[in-house]
Every structure is written in C-alpha cells, then in structure tokens.
RODO-2510 file (C-alpha; in nm, 4 decimals, decimal comma):
residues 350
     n   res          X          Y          Z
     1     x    -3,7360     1,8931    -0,8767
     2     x    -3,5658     2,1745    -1,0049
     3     x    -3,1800     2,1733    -0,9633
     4     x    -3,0483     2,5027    -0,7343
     5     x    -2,8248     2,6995    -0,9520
     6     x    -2,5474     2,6481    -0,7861
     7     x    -2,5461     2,2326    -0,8611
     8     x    -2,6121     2,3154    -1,2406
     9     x    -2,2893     2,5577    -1,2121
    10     x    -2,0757     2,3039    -1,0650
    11     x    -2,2255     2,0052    -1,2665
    12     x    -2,1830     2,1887    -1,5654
    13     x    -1,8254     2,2932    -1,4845
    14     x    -1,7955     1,8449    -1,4242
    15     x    -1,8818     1,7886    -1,7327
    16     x    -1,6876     2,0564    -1,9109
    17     x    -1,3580     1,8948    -1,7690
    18     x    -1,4902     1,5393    -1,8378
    19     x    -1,5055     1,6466    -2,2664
    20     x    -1,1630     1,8406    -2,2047
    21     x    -0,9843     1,4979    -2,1080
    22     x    -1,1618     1,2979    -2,3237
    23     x    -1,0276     1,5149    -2,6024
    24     x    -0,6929     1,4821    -2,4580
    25     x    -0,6636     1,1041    -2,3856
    26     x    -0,8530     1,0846    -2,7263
    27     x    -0,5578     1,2845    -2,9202
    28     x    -0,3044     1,0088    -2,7365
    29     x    -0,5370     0,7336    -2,9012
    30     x    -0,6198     0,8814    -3,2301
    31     x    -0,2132     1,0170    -3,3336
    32     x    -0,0748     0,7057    -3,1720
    33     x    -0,2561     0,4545    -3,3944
    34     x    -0,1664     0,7035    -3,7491
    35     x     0,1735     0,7402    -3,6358
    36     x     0,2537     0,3560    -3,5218
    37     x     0,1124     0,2961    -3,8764
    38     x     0,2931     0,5471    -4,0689
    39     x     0,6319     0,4332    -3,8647
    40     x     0,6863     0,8006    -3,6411
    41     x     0,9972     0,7463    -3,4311
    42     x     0,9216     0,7741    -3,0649
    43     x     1,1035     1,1304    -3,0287
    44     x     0,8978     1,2914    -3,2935
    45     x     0,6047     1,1264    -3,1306
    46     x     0,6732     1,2464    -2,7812
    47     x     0,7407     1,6213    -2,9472
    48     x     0,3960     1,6296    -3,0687
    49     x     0,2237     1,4663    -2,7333
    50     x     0,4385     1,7567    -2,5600
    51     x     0,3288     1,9981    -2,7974
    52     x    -0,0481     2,0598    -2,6217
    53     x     0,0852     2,1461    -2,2700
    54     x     0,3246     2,3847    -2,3943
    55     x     0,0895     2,5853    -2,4903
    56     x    -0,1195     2,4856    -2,1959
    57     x     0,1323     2,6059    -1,9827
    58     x     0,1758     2,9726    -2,1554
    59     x    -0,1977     3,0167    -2,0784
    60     x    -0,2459     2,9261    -1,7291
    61     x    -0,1960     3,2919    -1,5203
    62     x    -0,3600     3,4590    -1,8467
    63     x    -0,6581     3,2569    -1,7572
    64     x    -0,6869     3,3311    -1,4398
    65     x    -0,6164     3,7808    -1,4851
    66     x    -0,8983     3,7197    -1,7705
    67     x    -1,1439     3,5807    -1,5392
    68     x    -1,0872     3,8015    -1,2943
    69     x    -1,1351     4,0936    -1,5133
    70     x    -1,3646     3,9337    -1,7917
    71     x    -1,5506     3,6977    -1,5600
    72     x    -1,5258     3,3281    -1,5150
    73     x    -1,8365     3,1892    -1,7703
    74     x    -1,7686     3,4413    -2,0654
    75     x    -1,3716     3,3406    -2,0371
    76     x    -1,5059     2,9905    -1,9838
    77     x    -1,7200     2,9887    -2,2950
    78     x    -1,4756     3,1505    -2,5488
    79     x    -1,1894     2,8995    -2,4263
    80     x    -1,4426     2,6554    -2,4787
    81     x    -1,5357     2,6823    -2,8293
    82     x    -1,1940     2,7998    -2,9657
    83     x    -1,0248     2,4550    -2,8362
    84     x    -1,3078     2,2656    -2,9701
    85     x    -1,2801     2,4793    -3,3193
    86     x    -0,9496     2,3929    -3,3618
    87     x    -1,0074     2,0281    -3,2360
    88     x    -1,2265     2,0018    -3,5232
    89     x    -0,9539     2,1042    -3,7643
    90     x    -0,6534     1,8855    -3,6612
    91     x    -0,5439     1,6907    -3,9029
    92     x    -0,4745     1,3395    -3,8843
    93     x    -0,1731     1,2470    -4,1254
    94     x     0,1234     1,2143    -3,8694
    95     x     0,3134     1,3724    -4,1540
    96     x     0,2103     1,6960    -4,1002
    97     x     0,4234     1,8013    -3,7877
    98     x     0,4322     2,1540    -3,8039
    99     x     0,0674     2,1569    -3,8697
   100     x    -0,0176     1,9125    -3,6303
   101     x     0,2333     2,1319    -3,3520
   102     x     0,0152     2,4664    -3,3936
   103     x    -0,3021     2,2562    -3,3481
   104     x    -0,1813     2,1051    -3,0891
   105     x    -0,0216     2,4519    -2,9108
   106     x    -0,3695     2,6463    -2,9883
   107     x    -0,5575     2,3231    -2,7751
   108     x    -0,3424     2,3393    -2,5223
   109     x    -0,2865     2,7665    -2,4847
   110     x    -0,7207     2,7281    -2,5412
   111     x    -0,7534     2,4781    -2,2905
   112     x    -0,5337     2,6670    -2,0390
   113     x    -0,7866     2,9509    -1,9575
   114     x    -1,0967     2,6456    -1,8375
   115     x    -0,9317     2,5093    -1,4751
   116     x    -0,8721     2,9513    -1,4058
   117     x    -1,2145     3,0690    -1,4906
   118     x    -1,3749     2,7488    -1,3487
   119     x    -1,2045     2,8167    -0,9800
   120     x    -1,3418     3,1938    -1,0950
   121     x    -1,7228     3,0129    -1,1071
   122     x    -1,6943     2,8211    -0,8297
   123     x    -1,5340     3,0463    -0,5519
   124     x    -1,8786     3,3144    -0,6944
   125     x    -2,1310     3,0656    -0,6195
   126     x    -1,9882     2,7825    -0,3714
   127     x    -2,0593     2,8736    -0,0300
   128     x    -1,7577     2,7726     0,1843
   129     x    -1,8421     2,4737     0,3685
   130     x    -1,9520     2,3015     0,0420
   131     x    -1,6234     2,4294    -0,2117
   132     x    -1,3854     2,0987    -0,1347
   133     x    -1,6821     1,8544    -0,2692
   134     x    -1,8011     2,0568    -0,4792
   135     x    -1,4268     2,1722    -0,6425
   136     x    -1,3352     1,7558    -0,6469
   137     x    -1,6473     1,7164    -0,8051
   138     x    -1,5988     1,9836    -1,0743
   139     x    -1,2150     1,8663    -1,1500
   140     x    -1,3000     1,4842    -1,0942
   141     x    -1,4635     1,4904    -1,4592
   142     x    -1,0894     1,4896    -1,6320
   143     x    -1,0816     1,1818    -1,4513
   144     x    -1,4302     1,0077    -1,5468
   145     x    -1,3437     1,1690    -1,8677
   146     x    -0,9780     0,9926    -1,9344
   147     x    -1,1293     0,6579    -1,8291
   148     x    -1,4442     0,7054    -2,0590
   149     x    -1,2068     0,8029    -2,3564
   150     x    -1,0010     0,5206    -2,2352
   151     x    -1,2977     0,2825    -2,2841
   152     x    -1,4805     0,3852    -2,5772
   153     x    -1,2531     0,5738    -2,8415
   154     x    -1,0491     0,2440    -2,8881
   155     x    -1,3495     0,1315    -3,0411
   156     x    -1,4251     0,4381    -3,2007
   157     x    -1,1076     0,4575    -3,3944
   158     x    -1,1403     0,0589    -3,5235
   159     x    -1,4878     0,1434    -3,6912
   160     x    -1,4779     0,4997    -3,7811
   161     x    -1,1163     0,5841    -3,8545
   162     x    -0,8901     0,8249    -3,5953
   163     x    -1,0264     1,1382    -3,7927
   164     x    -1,3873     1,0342    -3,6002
   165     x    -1,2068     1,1054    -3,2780
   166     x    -1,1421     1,4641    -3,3130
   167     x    -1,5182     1,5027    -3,5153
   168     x    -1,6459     1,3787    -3,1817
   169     x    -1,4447     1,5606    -2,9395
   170     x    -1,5143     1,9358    -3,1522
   171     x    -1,8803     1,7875    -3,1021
   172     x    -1,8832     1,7648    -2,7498
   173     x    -1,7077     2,0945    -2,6930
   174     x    -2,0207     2,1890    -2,9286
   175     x    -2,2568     2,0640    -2,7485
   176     x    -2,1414     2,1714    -2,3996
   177     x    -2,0502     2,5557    -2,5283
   178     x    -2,4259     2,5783    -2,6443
   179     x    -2,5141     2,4394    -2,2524
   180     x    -2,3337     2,7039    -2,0868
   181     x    -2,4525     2,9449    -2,2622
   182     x    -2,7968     2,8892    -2,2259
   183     x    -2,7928     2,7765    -1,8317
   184     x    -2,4993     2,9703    -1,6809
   185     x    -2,5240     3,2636    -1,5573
   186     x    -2,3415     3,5121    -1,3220
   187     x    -2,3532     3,5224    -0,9440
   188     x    -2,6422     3,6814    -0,7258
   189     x    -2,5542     3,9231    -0,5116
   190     x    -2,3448     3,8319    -0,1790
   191     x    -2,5734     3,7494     0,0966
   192     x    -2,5246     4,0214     0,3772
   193     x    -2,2431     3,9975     0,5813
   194     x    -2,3609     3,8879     0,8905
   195     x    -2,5434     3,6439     0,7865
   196     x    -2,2252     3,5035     0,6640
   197     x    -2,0079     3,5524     0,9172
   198     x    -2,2592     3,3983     1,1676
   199     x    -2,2811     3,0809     1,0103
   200     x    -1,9805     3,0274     0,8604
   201     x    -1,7653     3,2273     1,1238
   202     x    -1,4782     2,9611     1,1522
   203     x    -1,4297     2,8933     0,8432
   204     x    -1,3778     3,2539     0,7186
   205     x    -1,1075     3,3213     1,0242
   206     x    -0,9485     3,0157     0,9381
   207     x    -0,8554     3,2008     0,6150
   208     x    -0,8899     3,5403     0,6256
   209     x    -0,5194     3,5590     0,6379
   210     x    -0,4843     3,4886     0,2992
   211     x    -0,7382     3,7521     0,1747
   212     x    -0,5333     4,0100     0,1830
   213     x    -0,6057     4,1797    -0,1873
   214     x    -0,9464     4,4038    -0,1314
   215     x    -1,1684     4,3119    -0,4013
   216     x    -1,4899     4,4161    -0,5501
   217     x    -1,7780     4,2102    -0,7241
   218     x    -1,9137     4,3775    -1,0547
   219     x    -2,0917     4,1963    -1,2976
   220     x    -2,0153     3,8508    -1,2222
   221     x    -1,6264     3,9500    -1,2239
   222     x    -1,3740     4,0124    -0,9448
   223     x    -1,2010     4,3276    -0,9931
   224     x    -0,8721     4,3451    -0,7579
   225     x    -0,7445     4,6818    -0,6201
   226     x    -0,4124     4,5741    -0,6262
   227     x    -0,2201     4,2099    -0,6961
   228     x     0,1074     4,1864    -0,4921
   229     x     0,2623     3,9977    -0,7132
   230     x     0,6402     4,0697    -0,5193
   231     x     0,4780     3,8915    -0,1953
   232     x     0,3182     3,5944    -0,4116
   233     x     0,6741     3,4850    -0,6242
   234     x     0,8651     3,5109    -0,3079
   235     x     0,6290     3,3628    -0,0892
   236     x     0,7306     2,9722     0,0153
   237     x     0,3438     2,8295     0,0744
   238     x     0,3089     2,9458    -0,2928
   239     x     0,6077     2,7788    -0,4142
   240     x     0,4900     2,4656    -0,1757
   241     x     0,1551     2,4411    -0,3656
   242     x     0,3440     2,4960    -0,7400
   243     x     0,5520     2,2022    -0,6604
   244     x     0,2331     1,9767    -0,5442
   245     x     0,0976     2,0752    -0,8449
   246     x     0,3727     1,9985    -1,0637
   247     x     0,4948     1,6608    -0,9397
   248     x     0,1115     1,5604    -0,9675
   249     x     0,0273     1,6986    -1,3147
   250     x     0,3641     1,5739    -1,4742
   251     x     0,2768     1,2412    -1,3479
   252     x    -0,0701     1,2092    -1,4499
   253     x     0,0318     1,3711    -1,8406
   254     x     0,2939     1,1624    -1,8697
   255     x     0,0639     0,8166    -1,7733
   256     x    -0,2049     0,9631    -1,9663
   257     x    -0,0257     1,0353    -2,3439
   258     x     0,2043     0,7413    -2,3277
   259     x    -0,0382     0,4398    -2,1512
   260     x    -0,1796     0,4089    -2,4799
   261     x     0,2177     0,3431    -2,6172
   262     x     0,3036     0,1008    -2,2927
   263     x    -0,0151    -0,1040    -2,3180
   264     x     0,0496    -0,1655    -2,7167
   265     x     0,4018    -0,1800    -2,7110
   266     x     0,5556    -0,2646    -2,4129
   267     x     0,2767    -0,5330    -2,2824
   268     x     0,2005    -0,6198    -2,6267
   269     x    -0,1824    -0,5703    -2,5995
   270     x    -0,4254    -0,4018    -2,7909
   271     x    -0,6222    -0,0965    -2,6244
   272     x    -0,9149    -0,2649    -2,8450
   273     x    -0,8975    -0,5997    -2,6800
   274     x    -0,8634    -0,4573    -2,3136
   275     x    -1,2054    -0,4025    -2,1825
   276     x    -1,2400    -0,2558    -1,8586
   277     x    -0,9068    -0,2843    -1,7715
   278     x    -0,7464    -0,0128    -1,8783
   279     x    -1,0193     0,2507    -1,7831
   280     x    -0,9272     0,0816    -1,4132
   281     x    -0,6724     0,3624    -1,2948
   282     x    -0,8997     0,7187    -1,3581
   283     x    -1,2430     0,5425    -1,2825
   284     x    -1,0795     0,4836    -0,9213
   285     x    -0,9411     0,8581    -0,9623
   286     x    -1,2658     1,0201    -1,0281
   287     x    -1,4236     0,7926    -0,7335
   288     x    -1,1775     0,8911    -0,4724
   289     x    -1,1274     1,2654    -0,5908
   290     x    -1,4749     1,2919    -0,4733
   291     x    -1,4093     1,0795    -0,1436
   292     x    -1,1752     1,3187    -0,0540
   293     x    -1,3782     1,5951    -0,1144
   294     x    -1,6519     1,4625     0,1059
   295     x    -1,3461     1,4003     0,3838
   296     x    -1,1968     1,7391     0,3846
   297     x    -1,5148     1,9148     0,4474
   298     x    -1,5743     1,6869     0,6709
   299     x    -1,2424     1,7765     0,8739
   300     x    -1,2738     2,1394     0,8176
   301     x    -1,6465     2,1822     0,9157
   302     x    -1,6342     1,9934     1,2383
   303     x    -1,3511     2,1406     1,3401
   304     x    -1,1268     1,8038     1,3091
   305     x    -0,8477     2,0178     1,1188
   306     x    -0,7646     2,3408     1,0051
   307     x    -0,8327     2,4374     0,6428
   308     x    -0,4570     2,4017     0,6089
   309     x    -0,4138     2,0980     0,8183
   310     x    -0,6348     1,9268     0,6049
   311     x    -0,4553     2,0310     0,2666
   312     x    -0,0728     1,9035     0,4451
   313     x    -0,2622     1,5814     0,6025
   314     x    -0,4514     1,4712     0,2471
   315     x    -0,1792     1,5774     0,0365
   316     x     0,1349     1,3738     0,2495
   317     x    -0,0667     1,1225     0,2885
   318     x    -0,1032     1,0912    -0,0692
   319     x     0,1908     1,1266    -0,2342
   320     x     0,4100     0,9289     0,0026
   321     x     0,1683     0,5955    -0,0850
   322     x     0,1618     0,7100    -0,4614
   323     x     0,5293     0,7396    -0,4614
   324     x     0,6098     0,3969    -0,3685
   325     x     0,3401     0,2745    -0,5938
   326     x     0,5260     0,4739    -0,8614
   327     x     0,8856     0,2717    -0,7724
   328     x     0,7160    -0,0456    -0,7542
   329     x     0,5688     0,0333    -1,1496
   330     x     0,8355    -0,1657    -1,3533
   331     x     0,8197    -0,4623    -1,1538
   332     x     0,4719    -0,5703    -1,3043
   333     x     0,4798    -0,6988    -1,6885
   334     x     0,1326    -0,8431    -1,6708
   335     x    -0,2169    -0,6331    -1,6912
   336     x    -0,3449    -0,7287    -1,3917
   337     x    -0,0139    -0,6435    -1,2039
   338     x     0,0100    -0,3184    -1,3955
   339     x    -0,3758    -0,2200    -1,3226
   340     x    -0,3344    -0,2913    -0,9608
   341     x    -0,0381    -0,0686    -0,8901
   342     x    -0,1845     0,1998    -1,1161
   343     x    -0,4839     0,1734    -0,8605
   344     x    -0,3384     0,2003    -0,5861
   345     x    -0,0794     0,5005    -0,7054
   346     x    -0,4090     0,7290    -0,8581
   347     x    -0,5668     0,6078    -0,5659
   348     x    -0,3831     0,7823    -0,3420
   349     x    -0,3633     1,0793    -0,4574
   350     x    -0,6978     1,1344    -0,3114
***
C-alpha cells in the first residue's frame, strides 16, 4: 500500500532529526574518548561541546525567514548536506581547537535552519487535527536518534576508531539528502475553504487569533505581507514559549554532551560495557513525545481543552515532575538509580 504523501513528508522529516542527533550525541562520544586520551582539561572540553550550539543558536530565526521565503524542503535540503559536508571533514585530533571550533560552529549554524524549515513542511501539508502527532512524531527522532547513537557508536568507536563516527554520520546525512530529494516535494494546492472550515471549524477559531500576518502560498513557500516584529518581541505569550523552550533545550544539551563524561568519570563505567542502560532516558523520550502527541489531539479534537489549554496543562504538568526529578539527580551514584531518575525526569517532559 502506497504511503499518502503527507506520512512520507513527516516520516522523512523523523528520520532527518533522528541522523541530526545521532551526529550530535556521536560528536560527545567520538571527541570525548580523543580528548580523555590526549589529557584535554574539562574547560577546553566544555568550550568545544559549546562550540556547535553557538552557532546553532545564530541560525535559528535565519532558518525560519529562509523557509518562509525559499521554502521549507529546498532550505531543508541545503542545511542538510552542508552540516553533513562539514561533518565529514572534522577532524579528530583534540589538538586542533580552532579547527575543531569552526567545524563545530558551521554544524551547529547548518543544523540551525532543519527544526525552521521542518515546522515550514509540516504546517504545508499537516492538516490541523493531525499536526500535534504528527509534529511529536517528526521531532521525537532526536530522541530515538540520541538513544540509538547512545547504543551503537560506543561500539563503533572501540572497533573502528572515533574518525568512523563522523564517516558515518556525513553518510547518513548522505543518504537522507539524496531521499529528500527524490521523494519530497512541495504542497498541493489548499483544499477550498469551505471545505475546511466545515470540518475543521473549531479548531481554526480556536486560533485564528494568532493569524494575524496575511499570507500567500507560492510555490511551496509562504510569502508574508508584513512581519510585526514590534508586537512579537514585546509580546509576553512569546516570551512564555522562549523560556519553555530554553529551560528544556539547555537541559537536554547539557545531559546529552556531558552523560558520556558522568557515566565514564563520575560513575566510573564504560559507555562500552553499559548495554541498554544508558540508551534508557531518550528511548522513553521518543516513546512518550509521541504519547503526548496522540493526547493533545486527543484534548483538542474532542473539545476536552483549548488548543492553548492543552499546551499550559502538558507543559506544567511536565516540568514541575521533571524538576524534582532534576533535584533528586545527585542523590543516585549507582546506574540503576541514575537511569531511573533520568526516566522519570525525560519522561515527563511529555
């Protein structure tokens, strides 16, 4: 049975976030084992780890004005294969840091225009009573990713040497690039208006207030008439959603590039020798990211909650249970301590 377009869109755009965090849990690996060998203080270490979301950072409202104006899969694409370019070119001698810190920012500033133009994809083709599963299916891959590069580039690095690492990752990104290409494609024209509206009346009133900006489909991009970029920087639901976002994302960087570090040096235990265990905390991610997908469409298509009632009701819920989880972190020195509470606080965010 032939897959509607719409799946391959959003299963592509899954598996094009699964290779972007394998190549970034895979960089944690690959530089940790050179530079533990090669005897890299911790605060050059931590520069370098740093280095990627600098530059990831710089590139995040870029990406999203390009996809508006370029469109989401060619922005998509080219992101795609310069990151994966340069992954292929890193080097792996620890003792190159200013090399290794303009590899690192061109990732990261690379990497910065996917999560933009992938929104850009999805809000084209997702109809709106499908976009939270589908949009926590699409991001869950970073998650699925980090615990498959948790699992298997351990491994990878023993036999082949950390160098292997980044030949694999620029592979992937290979591989993928030459997938989108072939299969994506961009949107079909709207369906008519009331057709919409009938069907999916609610939802569209429930946010209707926040399409204020008249825009205008050409192409497969989304050309706006005018941004009002005064009303976004002083508005506070803005500032409320940079904030989730922050407090999330430092938390889950910071886990992801030093857990590698903890595990060896702090519990004494080799990432080799680990198993399953430390792929524990983003499996449950990725499996829960979906779950509350499923739940949020399920509260904003039967009515349950509001669109934003849902957001406010996931999201506190969340982050109050992760916090505590997060306190209760240094109590554990064993693995199966430390795996539980790591559950339960990536668990909840979700």
């Amino acid at each position: 049975m032939k897959l509607p377009k719409r799946y391959m869109i959003v299963l592509l755009t899954f598996i094009s976030t699964f290779i972007c965090y394998v190549e970034r849990v895979g960089f944690s690996i690959a530089y940790t084992v050179e530079a533990d060998a090669a005897g890299v203080n911790q605060s050059i270490k931590g520069s370098i780890l740093s280095t990627f979301y600098h530059g990831y950072a710089c590139s995040q409202v870029a990406g999203g004005w390009a996809a508006q104006r370029v469109g989401g899969r060619c922005v998509l694409l080219v992101s795609f294969t310069l990151w994966s370019l340069t992954c292929g070119f890193v080097p792996t001698d620890p003792n190159h840091v200013i090399v290794l810190v303009i590899a690192r920012f061109l990732v990261g500033m690379a990497q910065g225009f996917i999560f933009p133009s992938i929104h850009t994809v999805l809000a084209q083709w997702v109809q709106p009573h499908e976009r939270s599963r589908c949009v926590s299916l699409a991001t869950s891959g970073m998650y699925l990713g980090a615990a498959a590069g948790m699992l298997v580039l351990p491994s990878l690095v023993k036999l082949r040497g950390p160098r292997s690492v980044f030949l694999a990752e620029a592979a992937l990104g290979a591989v993928w690039s030459v997938l989108w290409l072939n299969y994506a494609s961009d949107p079909p024209l709207p369906e008519h208006p009331k057709s919409n509206a009938a069907r999916f009346g609610h939802l569209f009133s429930s946010i209707k207030e926040s399409q204020k900006i008249k825009v205008e489909n050409v192409g497969g991009s989304i050309i706006s008439a005018k941004i009002p970029w005064k009303s976004i920087l002083v508005s506070l639901p803005v500032w409320a959603i940079v904030a989730n976002n922050f407090t999330f994302h430092y938390t889950l960087y910071v886990l992801m590039n030093w857990l590698p570090t903890y595990f060896e040096k702090g519990l004494q235990l080799s990432l080799q020798e680990m198993g399953f265990y430390k792929m524990i905390p983003f499996l449950n991610m990725f499996i829960f990211s979906n779950v509350g997908g499923v739940i949020a469409d399920h509260l904003i298509t039967n009515r349950i909650l509001s669109v934003i009632g849902t957001r406010k009701f996931l999201n506190t819920i969340g982050f109050v249970v992760a916090s505590v989880a997060l306190v209760a972190l240094p109590i554990f020195h064993t693995l199966v301590g430390l795996s539980f509470v790591l559950l339960w606080h990536l668990v909840s965010w979700h």
